[in-house]
N, C-alpha and C positions, 0 to 999 in steps of 0.2 A: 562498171567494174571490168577491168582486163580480163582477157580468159587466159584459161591456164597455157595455154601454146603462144600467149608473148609474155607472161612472167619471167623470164628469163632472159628476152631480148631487153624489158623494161629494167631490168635490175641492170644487166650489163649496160646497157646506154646511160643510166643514171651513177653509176659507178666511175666507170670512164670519162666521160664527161664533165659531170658536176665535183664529184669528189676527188678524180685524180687530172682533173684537168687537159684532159685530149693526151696526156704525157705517158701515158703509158696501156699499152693493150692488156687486153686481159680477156682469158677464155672462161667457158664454164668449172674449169677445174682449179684457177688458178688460186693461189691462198691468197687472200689477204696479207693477214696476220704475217704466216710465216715470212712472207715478204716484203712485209713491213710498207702496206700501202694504204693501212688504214691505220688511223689511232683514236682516240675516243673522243675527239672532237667531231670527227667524221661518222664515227657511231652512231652518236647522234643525231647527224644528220639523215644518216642512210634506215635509222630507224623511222623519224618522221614521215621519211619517204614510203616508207612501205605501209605503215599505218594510213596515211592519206593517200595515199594511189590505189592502194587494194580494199580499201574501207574495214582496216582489222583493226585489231587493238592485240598488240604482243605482251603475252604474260613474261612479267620480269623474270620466273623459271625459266624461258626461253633463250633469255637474251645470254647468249656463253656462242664460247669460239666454235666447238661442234656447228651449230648451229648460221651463223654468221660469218662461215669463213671462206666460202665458194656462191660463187651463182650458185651453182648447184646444189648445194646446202641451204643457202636465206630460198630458194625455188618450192626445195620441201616443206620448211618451217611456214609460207605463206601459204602452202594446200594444208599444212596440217592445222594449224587458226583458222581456217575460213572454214571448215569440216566440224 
């Protein structure tokens, strides 16, 4: 299982990457949402992703834009599941 000091390098490379296609950067703070670089086709995926790389299971209470809408937001939600 990844440790907490590359949770956040693994979200953002998986992000960038897979979901927005090398097309567009993005830091720890940036929104999604408000920026309209995710939509719920990509949720889905970026949910899977975190389930199976970090070996969690996300409670559907979780799953809201708070929570999913920065690295640095899905970063806490994955210490707060594994805890």
């Amino acid at each position: 299982m990844p440790s907490h000091e590359n949770t956040a390098d693994l979200v953002r490379d998986f992000i960038s990457t897979d979901l927005l296609n090398g097309q567009v950067n993005i830091d720890d703070q940036t929104s999604l949402f408000q920026a309209r670089l995710i939509d719920s086709m990509n949720l889905v995926h970026l949910l899977a992703f975190l389930e199976s790389t970090f070996a969690i299971k996300i409670p559907t209470s979780e799953v809201n834009v708070g929570n999913l809408d920065t690295v640095e937001s899905i970063e806490r939600l994955v210490r707060k599941v594994r805890s």
